[in-house]
mmCIF file of the protein (N, C-alpha, C, O) and its ligand, coordinates in Angstrom:
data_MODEL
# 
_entry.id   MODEL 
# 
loop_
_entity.id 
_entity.type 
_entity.pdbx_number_of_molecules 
1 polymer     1 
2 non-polymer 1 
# 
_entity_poly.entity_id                      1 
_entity_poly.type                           'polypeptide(L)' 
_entity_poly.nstd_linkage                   no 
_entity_poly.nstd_monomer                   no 
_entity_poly.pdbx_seq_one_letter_code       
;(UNK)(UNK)(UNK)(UNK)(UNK)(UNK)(UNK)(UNK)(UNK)(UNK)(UNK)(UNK)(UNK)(UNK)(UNK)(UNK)
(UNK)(UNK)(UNK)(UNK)(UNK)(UNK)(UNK)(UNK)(UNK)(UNK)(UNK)(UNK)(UNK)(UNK)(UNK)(UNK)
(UNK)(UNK)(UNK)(UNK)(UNK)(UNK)(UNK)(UNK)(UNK)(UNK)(UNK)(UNK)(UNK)(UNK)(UNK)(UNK)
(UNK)(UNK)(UNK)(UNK)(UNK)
;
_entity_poly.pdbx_seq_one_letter_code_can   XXXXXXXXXXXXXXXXXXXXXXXXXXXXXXXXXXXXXXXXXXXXXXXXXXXXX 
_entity_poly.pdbx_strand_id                 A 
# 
loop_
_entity_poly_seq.entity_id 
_entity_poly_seq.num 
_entity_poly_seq.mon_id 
_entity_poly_seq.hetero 
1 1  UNK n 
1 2  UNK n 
1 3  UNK n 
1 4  UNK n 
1 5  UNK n 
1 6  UNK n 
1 7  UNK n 
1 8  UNK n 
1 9  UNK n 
1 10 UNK n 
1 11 UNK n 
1 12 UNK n 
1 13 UNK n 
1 14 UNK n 
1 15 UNK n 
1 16 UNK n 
1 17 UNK n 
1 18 UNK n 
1 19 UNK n 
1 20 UNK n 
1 21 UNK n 
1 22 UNK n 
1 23 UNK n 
1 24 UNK n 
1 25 UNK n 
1 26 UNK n 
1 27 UNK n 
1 28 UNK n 
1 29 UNK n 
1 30 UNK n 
1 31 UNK n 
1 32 UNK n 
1 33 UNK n 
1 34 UNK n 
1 35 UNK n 
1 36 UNK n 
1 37 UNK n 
1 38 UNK n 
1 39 UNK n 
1 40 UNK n 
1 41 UNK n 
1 42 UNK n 
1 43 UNK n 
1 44 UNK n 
1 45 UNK n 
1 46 UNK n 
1 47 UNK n 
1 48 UNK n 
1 49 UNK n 
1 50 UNK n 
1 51 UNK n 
1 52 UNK n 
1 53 UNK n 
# 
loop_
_struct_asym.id 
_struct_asym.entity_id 
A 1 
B 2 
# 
loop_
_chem_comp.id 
_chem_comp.type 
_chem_comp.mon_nstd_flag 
UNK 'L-peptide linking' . 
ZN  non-polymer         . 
# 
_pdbx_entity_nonpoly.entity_id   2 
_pdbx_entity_nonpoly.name        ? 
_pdbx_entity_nonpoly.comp_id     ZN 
# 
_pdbx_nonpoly_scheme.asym_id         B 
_pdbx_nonpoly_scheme.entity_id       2 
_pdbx_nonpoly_scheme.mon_id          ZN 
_pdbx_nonpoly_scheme.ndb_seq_num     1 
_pdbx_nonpoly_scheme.pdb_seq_num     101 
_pdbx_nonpoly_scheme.auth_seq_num    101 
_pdbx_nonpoly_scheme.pdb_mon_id      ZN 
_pdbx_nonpoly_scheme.auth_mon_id     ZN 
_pdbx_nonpoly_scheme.pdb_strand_id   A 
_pdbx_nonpoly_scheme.pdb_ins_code    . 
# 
loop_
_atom_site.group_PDB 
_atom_site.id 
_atom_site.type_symbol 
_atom_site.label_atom_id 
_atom_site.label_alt_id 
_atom_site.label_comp_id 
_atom_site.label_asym_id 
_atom_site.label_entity_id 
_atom_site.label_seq_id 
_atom_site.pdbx_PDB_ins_code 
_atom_site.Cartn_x 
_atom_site.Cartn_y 
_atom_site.Cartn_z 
_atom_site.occupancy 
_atom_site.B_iso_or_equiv 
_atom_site.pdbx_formal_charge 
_atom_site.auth_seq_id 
_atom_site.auth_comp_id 
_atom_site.auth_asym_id 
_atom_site.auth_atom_id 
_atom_site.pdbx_PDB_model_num 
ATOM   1   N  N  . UNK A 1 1  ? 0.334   1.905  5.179   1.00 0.00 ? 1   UNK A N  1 
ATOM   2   C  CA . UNK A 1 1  ? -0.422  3.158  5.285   1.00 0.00 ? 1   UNK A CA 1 
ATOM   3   C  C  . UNK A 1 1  ? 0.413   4.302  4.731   1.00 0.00 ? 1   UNK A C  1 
ATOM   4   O  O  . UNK A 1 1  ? 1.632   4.157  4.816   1.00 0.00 ? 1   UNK A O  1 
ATOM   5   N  N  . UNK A 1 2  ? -0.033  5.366  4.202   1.00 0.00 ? 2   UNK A N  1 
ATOM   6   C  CA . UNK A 1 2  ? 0.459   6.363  3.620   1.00 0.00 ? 2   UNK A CA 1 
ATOM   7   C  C  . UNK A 1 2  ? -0.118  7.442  4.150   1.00 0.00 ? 2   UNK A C  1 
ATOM   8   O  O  . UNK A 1 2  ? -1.278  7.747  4.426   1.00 0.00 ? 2   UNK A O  1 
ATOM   9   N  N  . UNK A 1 3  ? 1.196   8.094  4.257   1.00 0.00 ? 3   UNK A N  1 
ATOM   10  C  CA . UNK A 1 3  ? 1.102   9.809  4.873   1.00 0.00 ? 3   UNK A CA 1 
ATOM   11  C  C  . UNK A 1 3  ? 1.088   10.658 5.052   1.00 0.00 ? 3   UNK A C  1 
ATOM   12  O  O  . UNK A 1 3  ? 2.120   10.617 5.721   1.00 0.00 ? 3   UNK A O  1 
ATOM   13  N  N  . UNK A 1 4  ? 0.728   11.976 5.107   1.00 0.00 ? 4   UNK A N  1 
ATOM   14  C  CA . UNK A 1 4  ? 0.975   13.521 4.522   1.00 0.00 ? 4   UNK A CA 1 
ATOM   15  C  C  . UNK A 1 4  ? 1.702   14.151 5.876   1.00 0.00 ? 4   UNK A C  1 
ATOM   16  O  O  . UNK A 1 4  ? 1.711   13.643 6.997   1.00 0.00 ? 4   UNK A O  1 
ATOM   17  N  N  . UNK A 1 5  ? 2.125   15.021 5.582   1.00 0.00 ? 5   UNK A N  1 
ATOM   18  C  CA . UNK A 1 5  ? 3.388   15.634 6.697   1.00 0.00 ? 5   UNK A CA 1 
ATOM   19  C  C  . UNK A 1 5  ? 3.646   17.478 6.102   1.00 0.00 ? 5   UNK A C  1 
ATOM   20  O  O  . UNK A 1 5  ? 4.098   17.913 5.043   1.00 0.00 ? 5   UNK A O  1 
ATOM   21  N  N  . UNK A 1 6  ? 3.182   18.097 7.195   1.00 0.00 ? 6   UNK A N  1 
ATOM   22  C  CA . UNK A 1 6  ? 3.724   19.588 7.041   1.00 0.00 ? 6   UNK A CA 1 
ATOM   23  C  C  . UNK A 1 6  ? 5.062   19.509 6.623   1.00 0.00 ? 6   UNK A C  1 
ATOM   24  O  O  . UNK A 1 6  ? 5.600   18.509 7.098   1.00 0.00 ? 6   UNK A O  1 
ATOM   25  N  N  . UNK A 1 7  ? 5.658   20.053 6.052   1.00 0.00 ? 7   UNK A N  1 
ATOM   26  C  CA . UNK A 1 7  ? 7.337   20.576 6.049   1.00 0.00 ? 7   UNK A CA 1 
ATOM   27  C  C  . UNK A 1 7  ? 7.830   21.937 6.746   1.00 0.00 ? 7   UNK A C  1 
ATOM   28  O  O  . UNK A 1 7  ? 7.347   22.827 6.046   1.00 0.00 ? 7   UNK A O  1 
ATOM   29  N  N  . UNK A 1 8  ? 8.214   22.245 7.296   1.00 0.00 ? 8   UNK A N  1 
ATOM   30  C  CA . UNK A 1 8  ? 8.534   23.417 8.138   1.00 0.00 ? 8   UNK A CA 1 
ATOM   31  C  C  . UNK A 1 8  ? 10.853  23.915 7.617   1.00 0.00 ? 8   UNK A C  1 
ATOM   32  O  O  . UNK A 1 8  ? 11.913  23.291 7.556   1.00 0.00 ? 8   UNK A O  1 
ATOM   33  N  N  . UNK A 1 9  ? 10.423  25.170 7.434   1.00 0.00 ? 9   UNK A N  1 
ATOM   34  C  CA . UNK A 1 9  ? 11.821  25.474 7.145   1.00 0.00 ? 9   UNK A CA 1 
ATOM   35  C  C  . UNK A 1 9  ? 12.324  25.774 8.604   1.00 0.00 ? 9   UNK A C  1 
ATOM   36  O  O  . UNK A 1 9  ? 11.429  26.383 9.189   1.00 0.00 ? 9   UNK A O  1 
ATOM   37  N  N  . UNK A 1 10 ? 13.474  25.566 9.455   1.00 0.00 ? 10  UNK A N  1 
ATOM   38  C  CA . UNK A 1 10 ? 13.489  26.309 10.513  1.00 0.00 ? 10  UNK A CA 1 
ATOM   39  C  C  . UNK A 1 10 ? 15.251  26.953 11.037  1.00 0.00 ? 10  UNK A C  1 
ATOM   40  O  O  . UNK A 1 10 ? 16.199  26.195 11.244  1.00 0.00 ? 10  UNK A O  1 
ATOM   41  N  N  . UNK A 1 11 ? 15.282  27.749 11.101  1.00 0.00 ? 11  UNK A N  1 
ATOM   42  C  CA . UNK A 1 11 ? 16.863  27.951 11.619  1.00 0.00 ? 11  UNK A CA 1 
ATOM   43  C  C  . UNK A 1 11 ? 17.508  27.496 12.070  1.00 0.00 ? 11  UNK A C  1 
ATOM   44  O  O  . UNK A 1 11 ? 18.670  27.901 12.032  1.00 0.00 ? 11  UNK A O  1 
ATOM   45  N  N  . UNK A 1 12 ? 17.055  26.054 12.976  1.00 0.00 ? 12  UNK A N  1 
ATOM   46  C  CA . UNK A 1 12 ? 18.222  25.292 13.331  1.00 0.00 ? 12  UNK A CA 1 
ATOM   47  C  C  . UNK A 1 12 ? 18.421  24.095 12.466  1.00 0.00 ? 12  UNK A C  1 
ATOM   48  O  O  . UNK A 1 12 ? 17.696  23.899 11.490  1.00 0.00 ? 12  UNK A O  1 
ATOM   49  N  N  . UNK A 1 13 ? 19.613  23.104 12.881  1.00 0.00 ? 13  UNK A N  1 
ATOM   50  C  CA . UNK A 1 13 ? 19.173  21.820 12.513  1.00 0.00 ? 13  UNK A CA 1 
ATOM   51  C  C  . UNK A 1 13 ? 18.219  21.280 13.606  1.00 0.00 ? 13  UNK A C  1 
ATOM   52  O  O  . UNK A 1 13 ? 17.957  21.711 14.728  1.00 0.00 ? 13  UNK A O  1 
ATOM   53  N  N  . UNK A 1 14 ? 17.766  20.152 12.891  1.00 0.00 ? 14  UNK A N  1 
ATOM   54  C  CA . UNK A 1 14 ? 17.096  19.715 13.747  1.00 0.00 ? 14  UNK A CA 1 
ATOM   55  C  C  . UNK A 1 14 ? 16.707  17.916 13.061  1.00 0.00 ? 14  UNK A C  1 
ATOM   56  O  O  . UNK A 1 14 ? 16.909  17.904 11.846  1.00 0.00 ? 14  UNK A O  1 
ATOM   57  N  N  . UNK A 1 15 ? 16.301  16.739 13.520  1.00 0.00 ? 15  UNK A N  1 
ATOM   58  C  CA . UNK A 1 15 ? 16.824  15.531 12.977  1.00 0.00 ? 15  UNK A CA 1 
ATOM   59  C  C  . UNK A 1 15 ? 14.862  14.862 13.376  1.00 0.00 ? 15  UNK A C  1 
ATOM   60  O  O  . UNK A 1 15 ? 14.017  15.304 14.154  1.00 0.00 ? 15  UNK A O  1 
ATOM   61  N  N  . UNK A 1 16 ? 14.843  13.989 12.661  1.00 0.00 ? 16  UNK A N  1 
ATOM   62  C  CA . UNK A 1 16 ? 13.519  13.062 13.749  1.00 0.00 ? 16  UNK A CA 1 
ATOM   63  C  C  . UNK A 1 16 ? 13.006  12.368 12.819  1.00 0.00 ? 16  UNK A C  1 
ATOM   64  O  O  . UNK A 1 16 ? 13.247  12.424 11.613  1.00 0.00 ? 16  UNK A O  1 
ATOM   65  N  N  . UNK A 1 17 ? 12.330  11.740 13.347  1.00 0.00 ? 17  UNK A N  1 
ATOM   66  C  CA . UNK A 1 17 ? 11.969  10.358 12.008  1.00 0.00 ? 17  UNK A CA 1 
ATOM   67  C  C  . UNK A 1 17 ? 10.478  10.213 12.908  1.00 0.00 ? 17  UNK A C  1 
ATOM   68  O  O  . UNK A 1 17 ? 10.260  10.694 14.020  1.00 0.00 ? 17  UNK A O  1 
ATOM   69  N  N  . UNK A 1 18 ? 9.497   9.360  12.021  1.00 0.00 ? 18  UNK A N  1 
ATOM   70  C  CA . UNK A 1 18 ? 8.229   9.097  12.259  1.00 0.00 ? 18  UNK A CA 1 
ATOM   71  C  C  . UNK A 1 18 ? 7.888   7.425  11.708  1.00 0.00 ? 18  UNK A C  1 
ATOM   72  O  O  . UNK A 1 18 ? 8.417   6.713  10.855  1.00 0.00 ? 18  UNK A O  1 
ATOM   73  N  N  . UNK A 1 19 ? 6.919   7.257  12.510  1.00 0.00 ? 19  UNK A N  1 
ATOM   74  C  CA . UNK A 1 19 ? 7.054   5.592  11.960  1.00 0.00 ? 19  UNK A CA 1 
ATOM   75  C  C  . UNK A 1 19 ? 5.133   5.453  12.099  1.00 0.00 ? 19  UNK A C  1 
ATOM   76  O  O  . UNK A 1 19 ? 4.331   6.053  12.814  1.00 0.00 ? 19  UNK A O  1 
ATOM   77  N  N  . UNK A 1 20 ? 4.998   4.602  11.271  1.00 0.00 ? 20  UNK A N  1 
ATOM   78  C  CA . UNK A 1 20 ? 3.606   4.143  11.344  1.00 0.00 ? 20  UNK A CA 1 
ATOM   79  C  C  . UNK A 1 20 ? 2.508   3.943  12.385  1.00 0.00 ? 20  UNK A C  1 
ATOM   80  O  O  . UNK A 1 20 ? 2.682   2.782  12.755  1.00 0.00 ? 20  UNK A O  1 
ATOM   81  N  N  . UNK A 1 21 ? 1.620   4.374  12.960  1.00 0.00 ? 21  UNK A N  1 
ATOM   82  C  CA . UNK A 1 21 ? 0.951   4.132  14.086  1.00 0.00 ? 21  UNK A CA 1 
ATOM   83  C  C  . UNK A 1 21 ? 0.687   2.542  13.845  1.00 0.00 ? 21  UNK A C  1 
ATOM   84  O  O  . UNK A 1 21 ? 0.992   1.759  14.744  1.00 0.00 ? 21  UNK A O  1 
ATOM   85  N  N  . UNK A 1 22 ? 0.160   2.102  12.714  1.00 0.00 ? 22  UNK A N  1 
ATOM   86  C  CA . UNK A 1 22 ? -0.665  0.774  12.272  1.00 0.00 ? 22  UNK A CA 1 
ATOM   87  C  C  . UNK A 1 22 ? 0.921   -0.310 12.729  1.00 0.00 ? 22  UNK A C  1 
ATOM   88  O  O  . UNK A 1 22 ? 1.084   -0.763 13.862  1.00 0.00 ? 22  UNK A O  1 
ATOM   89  N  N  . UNK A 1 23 ? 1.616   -0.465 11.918  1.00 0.00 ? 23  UNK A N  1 
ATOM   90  C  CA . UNK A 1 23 ? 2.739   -1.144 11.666  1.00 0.00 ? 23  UNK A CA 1 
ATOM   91  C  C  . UNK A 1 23 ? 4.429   -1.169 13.132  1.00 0.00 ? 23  UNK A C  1 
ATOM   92  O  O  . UNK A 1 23 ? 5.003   -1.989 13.849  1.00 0.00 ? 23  UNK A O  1 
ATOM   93  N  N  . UNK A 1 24 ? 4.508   0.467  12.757  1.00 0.00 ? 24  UNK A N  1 
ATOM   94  C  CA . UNK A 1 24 ? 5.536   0.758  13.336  1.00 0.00 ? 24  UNK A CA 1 
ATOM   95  C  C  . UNK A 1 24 ? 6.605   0.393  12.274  1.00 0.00 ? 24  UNK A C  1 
ATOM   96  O  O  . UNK A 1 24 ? 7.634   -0.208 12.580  1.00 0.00 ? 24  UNK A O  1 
ATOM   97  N  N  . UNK A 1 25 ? 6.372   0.704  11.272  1.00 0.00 ? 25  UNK A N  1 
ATOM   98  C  CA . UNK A 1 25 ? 7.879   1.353  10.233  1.00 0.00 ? 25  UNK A CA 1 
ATOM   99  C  C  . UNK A 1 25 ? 7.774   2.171  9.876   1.00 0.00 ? 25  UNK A C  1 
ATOM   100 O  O  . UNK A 1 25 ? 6.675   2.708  9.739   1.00 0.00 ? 25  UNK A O  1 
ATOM   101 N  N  . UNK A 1 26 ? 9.302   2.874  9.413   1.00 0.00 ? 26  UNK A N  1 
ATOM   102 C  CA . UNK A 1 26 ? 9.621   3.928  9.907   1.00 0.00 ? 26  UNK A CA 1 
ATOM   103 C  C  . UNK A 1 26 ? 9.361   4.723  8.332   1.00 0.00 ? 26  UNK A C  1 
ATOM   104 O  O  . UNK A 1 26 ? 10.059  4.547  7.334   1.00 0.00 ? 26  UNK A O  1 
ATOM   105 N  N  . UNK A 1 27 ? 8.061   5.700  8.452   1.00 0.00 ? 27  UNK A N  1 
ATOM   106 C  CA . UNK A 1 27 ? 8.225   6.197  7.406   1.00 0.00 ? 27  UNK A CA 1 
ATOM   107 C  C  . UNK A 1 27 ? 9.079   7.361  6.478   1.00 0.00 ? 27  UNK A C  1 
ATOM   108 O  O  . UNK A 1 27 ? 9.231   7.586  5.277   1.00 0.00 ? 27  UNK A O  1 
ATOM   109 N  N  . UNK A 1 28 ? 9.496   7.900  7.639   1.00 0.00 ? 28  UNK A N  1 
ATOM   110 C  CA . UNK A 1 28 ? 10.473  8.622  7.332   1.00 0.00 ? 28  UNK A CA 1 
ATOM   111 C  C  . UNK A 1 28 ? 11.206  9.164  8.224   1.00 0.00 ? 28  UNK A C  1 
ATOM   112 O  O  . UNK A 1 28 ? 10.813  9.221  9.389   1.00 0.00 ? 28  UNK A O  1 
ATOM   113 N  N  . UNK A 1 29 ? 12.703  9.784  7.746   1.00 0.00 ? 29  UNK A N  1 
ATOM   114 C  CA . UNK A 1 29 ? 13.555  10.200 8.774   1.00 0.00 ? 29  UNK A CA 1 
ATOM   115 C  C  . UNK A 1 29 ? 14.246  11.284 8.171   1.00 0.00 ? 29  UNK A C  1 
ATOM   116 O  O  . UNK A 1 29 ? 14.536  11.302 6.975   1.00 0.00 ? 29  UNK A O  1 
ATOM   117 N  N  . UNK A 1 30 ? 14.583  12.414 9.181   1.00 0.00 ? 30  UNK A N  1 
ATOM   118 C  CA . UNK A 1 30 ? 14.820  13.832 8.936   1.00 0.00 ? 30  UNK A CA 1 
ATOM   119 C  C  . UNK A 1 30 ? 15.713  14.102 9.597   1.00 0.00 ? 30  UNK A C  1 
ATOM   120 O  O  . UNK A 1 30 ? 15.792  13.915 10.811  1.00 0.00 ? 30  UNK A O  1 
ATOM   121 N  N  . UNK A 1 31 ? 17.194  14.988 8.299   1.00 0.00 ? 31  UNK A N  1 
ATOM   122 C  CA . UNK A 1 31 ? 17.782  16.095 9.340   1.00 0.00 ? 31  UNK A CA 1 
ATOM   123 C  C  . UNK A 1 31 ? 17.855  17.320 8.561   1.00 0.00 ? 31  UNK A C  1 
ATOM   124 O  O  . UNK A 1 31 ? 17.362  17.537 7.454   1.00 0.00 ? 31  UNK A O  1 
ATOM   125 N  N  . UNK A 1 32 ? 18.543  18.090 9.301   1.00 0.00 ? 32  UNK A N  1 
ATOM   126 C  CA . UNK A 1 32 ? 18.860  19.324 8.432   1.00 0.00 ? 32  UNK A CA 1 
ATOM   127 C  C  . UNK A 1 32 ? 17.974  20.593 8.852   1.00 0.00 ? 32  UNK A C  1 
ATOM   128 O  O  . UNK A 1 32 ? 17.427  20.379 9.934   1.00 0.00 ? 32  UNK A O  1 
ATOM   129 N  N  . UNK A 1 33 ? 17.654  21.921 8.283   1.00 0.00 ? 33  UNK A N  1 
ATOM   130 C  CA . UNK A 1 33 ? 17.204  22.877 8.539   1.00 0.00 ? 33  UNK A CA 1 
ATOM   131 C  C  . UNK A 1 33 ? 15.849  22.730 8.468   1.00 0.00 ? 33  UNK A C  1 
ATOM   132 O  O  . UNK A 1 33 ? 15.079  23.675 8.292   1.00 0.00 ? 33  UNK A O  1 
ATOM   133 N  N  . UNK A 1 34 ? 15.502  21.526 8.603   1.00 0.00 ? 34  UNK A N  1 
ATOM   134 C  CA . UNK A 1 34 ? 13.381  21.632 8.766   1.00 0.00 ? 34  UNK A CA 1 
ATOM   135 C  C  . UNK A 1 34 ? 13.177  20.724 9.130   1.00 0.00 ? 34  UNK A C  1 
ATOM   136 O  O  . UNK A 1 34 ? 13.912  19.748 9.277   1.00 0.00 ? 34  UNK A O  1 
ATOM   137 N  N  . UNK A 1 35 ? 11.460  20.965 9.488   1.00 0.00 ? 35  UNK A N  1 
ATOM   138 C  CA . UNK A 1 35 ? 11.135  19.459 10.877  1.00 0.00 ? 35  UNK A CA 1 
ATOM   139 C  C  . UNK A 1 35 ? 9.831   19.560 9.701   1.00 0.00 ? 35  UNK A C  1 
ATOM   140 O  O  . UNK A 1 35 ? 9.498   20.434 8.900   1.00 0.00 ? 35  UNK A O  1 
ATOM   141 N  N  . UNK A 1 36 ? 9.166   17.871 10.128  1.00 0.00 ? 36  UNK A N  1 
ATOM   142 C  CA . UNK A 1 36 ? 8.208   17.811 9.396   1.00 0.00 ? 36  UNK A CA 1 
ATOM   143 C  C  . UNK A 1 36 ? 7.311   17.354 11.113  1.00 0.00 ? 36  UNK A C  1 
ATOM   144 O  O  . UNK A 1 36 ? 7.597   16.953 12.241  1.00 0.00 ? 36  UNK A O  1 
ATOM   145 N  N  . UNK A 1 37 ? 6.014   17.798 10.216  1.00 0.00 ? 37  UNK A N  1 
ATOM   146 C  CA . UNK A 1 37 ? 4.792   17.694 11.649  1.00 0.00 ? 37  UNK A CA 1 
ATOM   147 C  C  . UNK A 1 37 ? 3.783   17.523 11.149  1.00 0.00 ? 37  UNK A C  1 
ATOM   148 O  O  . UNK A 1 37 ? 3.771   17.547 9.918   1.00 0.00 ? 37  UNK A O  1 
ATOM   149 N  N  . UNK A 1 38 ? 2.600   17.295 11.830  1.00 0.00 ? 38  UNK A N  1 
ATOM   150 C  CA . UNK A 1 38 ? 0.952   16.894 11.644  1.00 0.00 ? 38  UNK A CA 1 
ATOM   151 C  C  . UNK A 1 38 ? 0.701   15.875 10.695  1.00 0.00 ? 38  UNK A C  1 
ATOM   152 O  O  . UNK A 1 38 ? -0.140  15.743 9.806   1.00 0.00 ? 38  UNK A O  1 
ATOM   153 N  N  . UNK A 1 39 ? 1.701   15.144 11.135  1.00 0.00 ? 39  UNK A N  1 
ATOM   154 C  CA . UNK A 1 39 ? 1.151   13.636 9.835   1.00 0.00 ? 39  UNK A CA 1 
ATOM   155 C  C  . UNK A 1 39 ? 0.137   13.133 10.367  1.00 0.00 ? 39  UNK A C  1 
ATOM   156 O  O  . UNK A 1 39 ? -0.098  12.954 11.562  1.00 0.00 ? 39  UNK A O  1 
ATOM   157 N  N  . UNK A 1 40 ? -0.495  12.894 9.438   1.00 0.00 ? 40  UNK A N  1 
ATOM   158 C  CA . UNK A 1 40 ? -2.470  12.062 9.174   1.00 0.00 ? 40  UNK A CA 1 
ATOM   159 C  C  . UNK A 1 40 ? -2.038  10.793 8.077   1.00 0.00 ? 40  UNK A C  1 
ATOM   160 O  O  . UNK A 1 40 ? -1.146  10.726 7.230   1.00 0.00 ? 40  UNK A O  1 
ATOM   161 N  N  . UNK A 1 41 ? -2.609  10.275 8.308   1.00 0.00 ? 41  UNK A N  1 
ATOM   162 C  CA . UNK A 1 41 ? -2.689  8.774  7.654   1.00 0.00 ? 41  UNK A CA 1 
ATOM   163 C  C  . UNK A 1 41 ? -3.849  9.344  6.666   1.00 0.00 ? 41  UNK A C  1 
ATOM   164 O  O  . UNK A 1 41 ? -4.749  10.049 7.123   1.00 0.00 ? 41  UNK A O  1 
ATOM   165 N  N  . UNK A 1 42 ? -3.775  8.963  5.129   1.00 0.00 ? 42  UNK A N  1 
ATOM   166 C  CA . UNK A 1 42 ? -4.033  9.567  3.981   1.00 0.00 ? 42  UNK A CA 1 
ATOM   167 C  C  . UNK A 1 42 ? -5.739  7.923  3.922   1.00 0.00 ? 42  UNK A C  1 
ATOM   168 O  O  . UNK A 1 42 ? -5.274  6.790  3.796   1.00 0.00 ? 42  UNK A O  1 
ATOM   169 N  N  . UNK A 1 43 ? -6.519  7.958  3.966   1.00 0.00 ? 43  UNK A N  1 
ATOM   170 C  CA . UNK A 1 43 ? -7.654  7.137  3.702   1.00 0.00 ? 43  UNK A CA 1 
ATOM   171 C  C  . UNK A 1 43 ? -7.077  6.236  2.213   1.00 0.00 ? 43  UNK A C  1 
ATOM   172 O  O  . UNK A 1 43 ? -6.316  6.631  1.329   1.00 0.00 ? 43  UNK A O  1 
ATOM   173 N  N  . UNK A 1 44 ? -7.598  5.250  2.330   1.00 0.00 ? 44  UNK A N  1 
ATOM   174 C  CA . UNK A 1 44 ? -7.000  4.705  0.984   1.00 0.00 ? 44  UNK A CA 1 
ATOM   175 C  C  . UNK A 1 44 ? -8.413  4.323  0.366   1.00 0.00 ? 44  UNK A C  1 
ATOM   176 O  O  . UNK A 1 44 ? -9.424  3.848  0.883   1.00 0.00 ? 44  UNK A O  1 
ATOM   177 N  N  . UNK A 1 45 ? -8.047  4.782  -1.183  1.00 0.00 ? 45  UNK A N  1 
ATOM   178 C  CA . UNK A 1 45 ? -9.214  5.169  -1.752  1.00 0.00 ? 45  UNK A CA 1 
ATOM   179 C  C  . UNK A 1 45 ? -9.782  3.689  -1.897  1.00 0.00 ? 45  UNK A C  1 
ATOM   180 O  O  . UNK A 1 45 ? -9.055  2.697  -1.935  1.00 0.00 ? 45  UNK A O  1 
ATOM   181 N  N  . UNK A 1 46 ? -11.485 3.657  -1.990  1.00 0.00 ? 46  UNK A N  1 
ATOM   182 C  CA . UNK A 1 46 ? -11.629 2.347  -1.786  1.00 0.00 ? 46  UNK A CA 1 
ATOM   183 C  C  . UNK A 1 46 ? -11.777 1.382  -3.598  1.00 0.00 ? 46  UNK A C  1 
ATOM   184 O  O  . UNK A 1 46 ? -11.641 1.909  -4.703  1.00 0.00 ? 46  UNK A O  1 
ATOM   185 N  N  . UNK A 1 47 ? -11.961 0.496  -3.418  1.00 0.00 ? 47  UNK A N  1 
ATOM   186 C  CA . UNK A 1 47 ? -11.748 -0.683 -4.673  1.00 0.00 ? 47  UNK A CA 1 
ATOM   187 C  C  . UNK A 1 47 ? -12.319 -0.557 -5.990  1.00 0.00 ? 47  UNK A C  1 
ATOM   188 O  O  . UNK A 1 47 ? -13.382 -1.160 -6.133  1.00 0.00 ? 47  UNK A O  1 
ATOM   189 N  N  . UNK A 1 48 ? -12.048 -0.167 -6.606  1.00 0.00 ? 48  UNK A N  1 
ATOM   190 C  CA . UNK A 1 48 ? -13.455 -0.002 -7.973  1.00 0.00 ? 48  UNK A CA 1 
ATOM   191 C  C  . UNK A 1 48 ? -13.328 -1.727 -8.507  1.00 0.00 ? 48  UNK A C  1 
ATOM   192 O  O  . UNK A 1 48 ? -12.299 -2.328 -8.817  1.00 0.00 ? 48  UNK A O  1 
ATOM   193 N  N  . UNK A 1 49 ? -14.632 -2.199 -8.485  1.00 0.00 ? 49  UNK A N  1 
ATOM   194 C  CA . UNK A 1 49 ? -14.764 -3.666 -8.942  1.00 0.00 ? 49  UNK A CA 1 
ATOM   195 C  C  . UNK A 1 49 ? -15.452 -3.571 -10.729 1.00 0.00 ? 49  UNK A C  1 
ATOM   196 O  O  . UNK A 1 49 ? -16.317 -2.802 -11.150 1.00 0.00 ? 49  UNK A O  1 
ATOM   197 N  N  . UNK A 1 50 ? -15.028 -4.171 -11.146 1.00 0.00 ? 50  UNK A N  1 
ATOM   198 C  CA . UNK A 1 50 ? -15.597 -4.400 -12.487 1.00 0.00 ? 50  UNK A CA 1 
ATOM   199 C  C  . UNK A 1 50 ? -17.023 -4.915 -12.583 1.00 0.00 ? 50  UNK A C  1 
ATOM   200 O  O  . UNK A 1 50 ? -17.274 -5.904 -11.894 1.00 0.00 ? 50  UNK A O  1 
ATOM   201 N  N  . UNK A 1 51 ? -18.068 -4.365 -13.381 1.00 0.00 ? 51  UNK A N  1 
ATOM   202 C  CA . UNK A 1 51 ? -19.537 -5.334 -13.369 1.00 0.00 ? 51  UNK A CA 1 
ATOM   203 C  C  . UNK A 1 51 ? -19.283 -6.306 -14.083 1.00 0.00 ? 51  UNK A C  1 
ATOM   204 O  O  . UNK A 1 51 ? -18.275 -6.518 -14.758 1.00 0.00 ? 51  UNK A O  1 
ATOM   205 N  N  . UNK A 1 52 ? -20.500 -7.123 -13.903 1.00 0.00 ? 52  UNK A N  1 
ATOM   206 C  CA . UNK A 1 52 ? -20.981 -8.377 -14.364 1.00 0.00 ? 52  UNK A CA 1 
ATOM   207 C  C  . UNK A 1 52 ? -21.467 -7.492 -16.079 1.00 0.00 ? 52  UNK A C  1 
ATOM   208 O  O  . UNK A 1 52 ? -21.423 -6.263 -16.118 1.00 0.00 ? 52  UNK A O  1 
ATOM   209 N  N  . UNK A 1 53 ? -21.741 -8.013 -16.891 1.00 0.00 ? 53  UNK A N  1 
ATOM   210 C  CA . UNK A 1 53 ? -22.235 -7.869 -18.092 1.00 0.00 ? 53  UNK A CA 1 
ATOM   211 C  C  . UNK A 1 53 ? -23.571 -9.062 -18.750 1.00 0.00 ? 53  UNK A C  1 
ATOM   212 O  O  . UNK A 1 53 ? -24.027 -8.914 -19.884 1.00 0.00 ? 53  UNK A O  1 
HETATM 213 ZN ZN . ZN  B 2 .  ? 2.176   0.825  8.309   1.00 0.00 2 101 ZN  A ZN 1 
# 
């Protein structure tokens, strides 16, 4: 699954990681002067099939 995530600048450090609701791996992990927040799981676009001819 793939994910979108606010980025936030913030005055402190600050560290944290997020992991997949579906799976539980870890999609990403954070330190430094910004926190990331409001991750949504991105819809995955659906299949385009080729026609018959
Ligand atoms: Zn996953």
């Amino acid at each position: 699954m793939n994910y979108t995530a606010t980025r936030e600048a913030l005055n402190n450090k600050r560290s944290g990681s997020f992991a997949c609701i579906v799976c539980d791996a870890e999609v990403h992990r954070w330190s430094g002067r910004h926190d990331f927040f409001d991750w949504t799981a991105q819809r995955m676009a659906s299949p385009v099939f080729g026609r018959k001819r």
